[in-house]
KETORGU-322948 format. One record per residue (C-alpha): x, y, z; residue in one letter. Coordinates in steps of 0.25 Angstrom, whole numbers, plus 5000, padded with zeros to 4 digits. Each point is the difference from the previous one (the first is absolute). Example, Ala and Ser with C-alpha at 12.3 -4.5 7.8 and 13.67 -1.06 7.14 Angstrom:
! KETORGU-322948
504949825031A;500650144998S;
This chain:
! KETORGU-322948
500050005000X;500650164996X;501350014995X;501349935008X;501050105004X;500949925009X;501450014999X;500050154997X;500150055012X;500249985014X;498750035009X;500150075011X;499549915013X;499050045011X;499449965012X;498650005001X;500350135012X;500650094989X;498750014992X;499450065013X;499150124997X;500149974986X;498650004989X;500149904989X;499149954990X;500149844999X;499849944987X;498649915004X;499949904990X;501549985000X;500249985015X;498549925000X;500649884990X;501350015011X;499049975011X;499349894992X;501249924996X;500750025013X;498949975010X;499649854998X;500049875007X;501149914999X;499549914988X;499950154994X;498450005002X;499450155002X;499450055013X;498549984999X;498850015008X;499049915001X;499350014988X;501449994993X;500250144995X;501550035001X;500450115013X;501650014996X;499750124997X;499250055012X;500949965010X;501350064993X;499250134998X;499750005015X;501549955006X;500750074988X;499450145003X;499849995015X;501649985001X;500250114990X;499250095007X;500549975013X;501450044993X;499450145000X;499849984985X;498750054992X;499649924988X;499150014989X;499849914991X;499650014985X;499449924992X;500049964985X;499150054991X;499749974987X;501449934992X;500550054987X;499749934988X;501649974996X;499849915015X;499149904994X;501349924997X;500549995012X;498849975009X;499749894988X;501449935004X;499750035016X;498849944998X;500649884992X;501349975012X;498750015012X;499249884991X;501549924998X;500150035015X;498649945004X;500249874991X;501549985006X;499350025015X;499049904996X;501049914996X;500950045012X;498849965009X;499949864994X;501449975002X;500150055014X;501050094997X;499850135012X;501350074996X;499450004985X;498750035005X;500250135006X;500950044990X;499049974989X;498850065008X;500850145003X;500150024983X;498449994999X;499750135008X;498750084993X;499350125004X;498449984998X;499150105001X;499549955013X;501550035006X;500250124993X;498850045007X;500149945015X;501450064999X;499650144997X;498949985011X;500949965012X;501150114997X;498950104999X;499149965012X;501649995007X;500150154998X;501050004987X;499950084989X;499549914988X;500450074985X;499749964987X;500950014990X;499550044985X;500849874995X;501449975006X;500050035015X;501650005000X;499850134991X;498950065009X;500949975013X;501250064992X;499050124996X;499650025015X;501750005003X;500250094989X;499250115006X;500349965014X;498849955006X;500649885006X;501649985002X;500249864991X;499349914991X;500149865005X;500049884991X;500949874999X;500050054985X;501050104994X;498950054990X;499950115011X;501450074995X;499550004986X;498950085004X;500650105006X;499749975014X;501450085008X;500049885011X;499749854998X;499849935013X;500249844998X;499749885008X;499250105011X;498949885003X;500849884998X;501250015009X;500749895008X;500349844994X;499449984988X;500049864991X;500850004987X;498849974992X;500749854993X;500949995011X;500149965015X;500750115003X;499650125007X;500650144999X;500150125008X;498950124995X;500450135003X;499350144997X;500650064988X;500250154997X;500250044987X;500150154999X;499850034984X;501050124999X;501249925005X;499749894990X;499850094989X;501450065003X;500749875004X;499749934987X;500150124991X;498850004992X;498750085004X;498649975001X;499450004986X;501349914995X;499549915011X;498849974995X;500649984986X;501049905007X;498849935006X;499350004986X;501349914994X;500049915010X;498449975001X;499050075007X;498449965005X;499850074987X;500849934992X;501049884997X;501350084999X;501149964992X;500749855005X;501449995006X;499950155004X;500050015016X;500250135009X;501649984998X;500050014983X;498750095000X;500750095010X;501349994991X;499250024989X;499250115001X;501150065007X;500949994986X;498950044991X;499150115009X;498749934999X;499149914993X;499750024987X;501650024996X;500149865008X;499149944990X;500750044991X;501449945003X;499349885002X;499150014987X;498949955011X;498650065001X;499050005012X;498450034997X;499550105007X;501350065006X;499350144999X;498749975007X;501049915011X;500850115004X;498850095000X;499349915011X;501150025009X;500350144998X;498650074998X;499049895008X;498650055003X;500050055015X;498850025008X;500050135011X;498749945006X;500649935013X;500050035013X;501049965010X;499450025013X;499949895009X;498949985008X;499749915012X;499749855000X;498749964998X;500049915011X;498449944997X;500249994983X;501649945004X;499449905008X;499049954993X;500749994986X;501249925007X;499249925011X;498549984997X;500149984983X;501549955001X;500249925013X;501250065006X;500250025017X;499350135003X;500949995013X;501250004990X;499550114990X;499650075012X;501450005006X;500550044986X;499250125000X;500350045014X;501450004995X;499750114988X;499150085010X;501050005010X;501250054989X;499150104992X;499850075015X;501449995003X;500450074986X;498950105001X;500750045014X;501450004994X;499850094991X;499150105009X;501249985008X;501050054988X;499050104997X;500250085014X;501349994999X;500150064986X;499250125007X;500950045009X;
């Protein structure tokens, strides 16, 4: 999924303490399919209630965000809207690697293979409409700010960072510094031991920092020769040109200045390279969001997660104690920061 930038540079590393009093919007759907393929029983089966609908999701939206905002942070999240057309490719061959999934998990299961399970399972992740919908309705009965995006939400976030409404746009992807978003936040919801998915082999996941202007300067090539970069090597929009990876796309447009005199050398031709670059440099945007947070709504909480879903009202009701308690204890910080900057 996005564009793979690793290896360019080196991320800065945080602590989950250094975002303290920091806003930033969270890629939803993104960090939604992380919550879906992470949180699963051991065979690799889905959280579900007792009529079988999948609560993955539910439960990572409610830890998740509880930690972040006992972290002093305050998130948005935006969601998708409607995906240019030049995607239909891509969500074709998602769509096609989810049904080989499902098959090989089928076949795992007969074989009695838990190790393959899980790894299959975690590689069938799908957003339905229905969670799509109980997403946006725990975060917003939580307080959060819900936006939606007019198509990608990695643009909107970036937009919303642009004009400094939030501090960082937060997504696992890297599609965020193509859009212009000055301040990608990675791996923020996912932090501690994580599988290495076809491996029994865990690795250590830390928050990653990338700060756009230093990249921009430590690789030498700005922002719109980027997006040309990216557009070589494949994009959701398109296939790219094969063999070419960030280290010979950086080389090359570095050599021949951008795109088009890189198709050249190459007597290579990518469709649609104009409409391409024009989605990650002019994206519709949307200013009609809001990013107040509000309290929880303690009734509508409980009664989506514990009478229609089945989890503990004793559990959900610590979990909400816990953002309460940190939301009044920020609220008071800040009054407190506030006298002192009177004086």
């Amino acid at each position: 999924m996005g564009v793979n930038l690793t290896g360019l540079t080196e991320p800065k590393n945080l602590e989950m303490a250094d975002l303290k009093g920091k806003t930033i919007a969270i890629d939803a759907y993104n960090t939604i399919y992380q919550f879906l393929s992470i949180i699963r029983q051991p065979d690799g089966s889905p959280l579900t209630d007792s009529q079988g609908r999948i609560t993955s999701h539910l439960s990572g939206i409610l830890y998740r965000t509880a930690n972040l905002i006992e972290s002093g942070i305050s998130p948005s999240f935006v969601f998708d809207g409607i995906p240019h057309a030049l995607k239909k490719d891509t969500i074709s061959e998602r769509r096609a690697r989810r049904e080989k999934a499902e098959k090989e998990w089928e076949d795992a299961k007969e074989e009695g293979d838990v190790k393959k399970m899980f790894s299959k399972a975690q590689q069938t992740s799908r957003m339905t409409p229905e969670i799509k919908e109980t997403s946006r309705s725990l975060l917003s009965y939580l307080g959060i700010p819900v936006i939606d995006a007019p198509s990608d939400g990695e643009a909107q976030a970036a937009y919303m960072c642009i004009k400094g409404d939030v501090w960082a746009s937060a997504s696992q992807d890297y599609d965020s510094i193509l859009f212009g978003a000055p301040t990608l936040v990675r791996n923020m919801t996912i932090t501690g031991r994580r599988k290495i998915q076809g491996k029994d082999q865990y690795k250590d996941v830390k928050i990653e920092l990338i700060e756009c202007s230093d990249l921009f300067s430590e690789i030498g090539i700005t922002r719109e020769q980027l997006v040309d970069m990216c557009i070589l090597m494949g994009t959701d929009f398109n296939k790219g040109i094969q063999g070419i990876g960030p280290k010979k796309g950086l080389k090359l447009i570095k050599t021949y200045g951008c795109l088009e005199n890189v198709m050249k050398h190459l007597n290579e031709h990518i469709e649609n390279y104009e409409e391409i670059r024009n989605i990650f440099l002019g994206s519709d945007y949307s200013d009609d969001y809001d990013l107040t947070t509000n309290d929880v709504n303690i009734d509508r909480t409980c009664e989506l997660m514990c009478e229609e879903h089945d989890f503990s009202k004793e559990r959900i009701m610590s979990v909400i104690k816990r953002i309460e308690d940190s939301r009044k204890a920020e609220d008071a910080r800040k009054k407190q920061r506030s006298l002192f900057d009177t004086w």
